[in-house]
N, C-alpha and C positions, 0 to 999 in steps of 0.2 A: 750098544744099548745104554750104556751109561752116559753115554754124549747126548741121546735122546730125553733120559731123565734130566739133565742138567737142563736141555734147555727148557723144559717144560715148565723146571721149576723158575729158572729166569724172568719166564714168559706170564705166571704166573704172579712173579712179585712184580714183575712192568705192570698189571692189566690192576691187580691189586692198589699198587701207589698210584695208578689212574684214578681209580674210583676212589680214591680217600683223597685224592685232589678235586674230585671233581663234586665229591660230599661234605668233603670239610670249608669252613668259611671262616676259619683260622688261616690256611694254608695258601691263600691269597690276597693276603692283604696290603695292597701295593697303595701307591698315594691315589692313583686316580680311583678305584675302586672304594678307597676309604672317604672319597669325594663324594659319589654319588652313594655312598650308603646313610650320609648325613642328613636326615629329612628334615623339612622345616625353614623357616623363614630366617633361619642363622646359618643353614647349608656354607656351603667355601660357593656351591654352584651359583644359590642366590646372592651372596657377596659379591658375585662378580658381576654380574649381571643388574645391581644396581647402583655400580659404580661407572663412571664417563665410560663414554662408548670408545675411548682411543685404548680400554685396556680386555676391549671384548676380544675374544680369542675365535668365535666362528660369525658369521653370519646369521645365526641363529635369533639372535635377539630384536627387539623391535626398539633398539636406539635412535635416534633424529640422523646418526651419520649415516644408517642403513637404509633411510626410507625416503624417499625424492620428495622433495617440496614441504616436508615435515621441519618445524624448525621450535624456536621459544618466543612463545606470542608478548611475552613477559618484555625481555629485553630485543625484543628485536629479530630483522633480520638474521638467519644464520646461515649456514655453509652452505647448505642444499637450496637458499632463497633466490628468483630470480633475482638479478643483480638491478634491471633496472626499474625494479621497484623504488632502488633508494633514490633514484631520483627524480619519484614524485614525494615530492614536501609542501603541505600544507595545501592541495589543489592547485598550484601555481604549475605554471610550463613545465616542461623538463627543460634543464640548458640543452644550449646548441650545442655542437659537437667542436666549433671554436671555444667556447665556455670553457667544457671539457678538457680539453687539449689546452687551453692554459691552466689548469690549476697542474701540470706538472712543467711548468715553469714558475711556476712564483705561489709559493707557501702561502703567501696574506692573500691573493685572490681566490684559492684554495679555501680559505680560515672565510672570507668574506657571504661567500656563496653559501643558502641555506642548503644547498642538493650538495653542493662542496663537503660542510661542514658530515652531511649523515655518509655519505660514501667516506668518508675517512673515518669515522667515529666507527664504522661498522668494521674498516677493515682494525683498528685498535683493539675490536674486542677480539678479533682473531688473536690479535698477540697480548694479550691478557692485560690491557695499559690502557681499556676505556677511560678508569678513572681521569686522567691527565684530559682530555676533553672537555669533561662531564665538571670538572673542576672549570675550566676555562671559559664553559656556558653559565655554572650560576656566579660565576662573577660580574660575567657583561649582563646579568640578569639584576643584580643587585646594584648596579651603576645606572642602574633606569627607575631605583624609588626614591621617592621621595617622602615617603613618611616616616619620621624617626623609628616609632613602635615596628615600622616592618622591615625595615634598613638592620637593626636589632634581632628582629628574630629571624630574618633570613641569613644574617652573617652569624649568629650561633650556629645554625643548622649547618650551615659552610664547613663552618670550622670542626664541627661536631664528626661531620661526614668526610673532610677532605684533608684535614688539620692535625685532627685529634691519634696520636699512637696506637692507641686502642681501635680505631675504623680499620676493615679490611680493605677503604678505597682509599688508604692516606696515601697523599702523592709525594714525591721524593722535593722535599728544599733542604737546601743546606741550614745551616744552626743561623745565618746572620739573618736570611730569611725569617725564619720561624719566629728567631727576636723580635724581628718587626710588627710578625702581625699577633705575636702575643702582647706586646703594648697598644696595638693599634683594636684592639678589644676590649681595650676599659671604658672607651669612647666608640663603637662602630660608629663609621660610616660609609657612604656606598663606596668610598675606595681604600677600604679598610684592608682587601687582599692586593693591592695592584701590585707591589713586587712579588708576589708569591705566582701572581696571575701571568707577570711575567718572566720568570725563569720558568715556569711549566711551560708558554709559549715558546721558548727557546728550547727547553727540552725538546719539544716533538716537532719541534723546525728541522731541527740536526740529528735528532736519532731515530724515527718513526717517520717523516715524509721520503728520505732518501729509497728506505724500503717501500714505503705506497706507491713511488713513480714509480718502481719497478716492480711492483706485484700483478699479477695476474689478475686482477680486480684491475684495476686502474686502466690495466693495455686491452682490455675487452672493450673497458668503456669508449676510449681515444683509439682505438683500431675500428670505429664504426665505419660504414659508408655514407656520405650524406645524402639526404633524400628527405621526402616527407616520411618516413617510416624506418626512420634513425634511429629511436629510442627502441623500437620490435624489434630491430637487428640482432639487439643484444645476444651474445651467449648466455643460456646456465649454468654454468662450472660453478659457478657460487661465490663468494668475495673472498675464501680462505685459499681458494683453488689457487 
């Protein structure tokens, strides 16, 4: 009998601390719980969820990586964008698929091509180094004015955006560089960046083309078949892919 009372009373404080766990909200307060008790536009849940999508933890959210063909109209092509969108520019042809297949032999016919130049600029912003481009177009931009007043205010803006310590797109020169075009800004003119314009060209000759010939952007493009309907061939993996 008393083995009976014992267990009864066991059984009793079990069903007991059941219910005082299962009534109390002191008595489970684990981190994810204390997650989703946080209501409000400062939640941890909504933190996460409006931060880049490389740090989403389910499927659940409606980020540009989780939804086909969604990208940023803003800047551009992006990972989920057909690929051979980039190479229409300006309404002009698309290149051949010789075209193609040369710019991963020579960097400058590469750099020359306008469909060249955005299938590389697109895959740069996958590696977060657009600026080094973007720097290297408004320069060949400002070697085409001719009027002092906008030779001036286009080389402030350069320097302002491409130059300056403070810009989030300053692109990497070394200090003899930078001497350069900090004196060659008491006078702008249209070749007020050329050494700056070219160690950036030389940067992304030797550290950023070796990876484009070998990205998976690149080998979709020059792995076409030729045909009148070269350019639809295309895969969509996307340029990061």
């Amino acid at each position: 009998m008393s083995c009976s009372v014992s267990e009864r009373v066991s059984d009793n404080r079990a069903a007991g601390g059941a219910c005082r766990l299962r009534g109390s909200s002191n008595n489970l307060t684990t981190p994810s719980s204390k997650v989703l008790a946080s209501p409000g536009p400062t939640s941890a849940v909504g933190n996460l969820r409006n931060k880049q999508c490389c740090l989403c933890w389910c499927c659940c959210c409606s980020c540009s990586c989780l939804t086909p063909g969604k990208g940023n109209d803003e800047n551009g092509p992006t990972k989920n964008s057909n690929v051979t969108d980039l190479l229409l520019c300006d309404g002009e042809p698309p290149p051949s698929l010789e075209e193609i297949r040369s710019w991963g032999k020579s960097f400058d016919k590469l750099m020359r091509s306008p469909a060249g130049r955005q299938v590389f600029r697109d895959f740069l912003r996958c590696e977060y180094s657009e600026e080094n481009i973007l720097f290297w177009l408004a320069c060949e931009d400002l070697k085409k004015e001719c009027s002092p007043d906008a030779v001036e205010e286009k080389a402030r803006i350069i320097y302002e955006d491409y130059i300056s310590i403070l810009s989030p797109k300053e692109v990497s020169l070394d200090s003899r560089v930078r001497e350069i075009v900090n004196r060659n800004m008491v006078e702008p003119t249209p070749h007020t960046f050329d050494e700056a314009q070219l160690q950036i060209y030389t940067l992304m000759h030797r550290d950023s083309y070796p990876r484009f010939v070998n990205s998976a952007l690149f080998k979709s493009l020059a792995q076409q078949q030729p045909g009148p309907d070269t350019v639809e061939s295309v895969g969509t993996d996307g340029p990061c892919g």
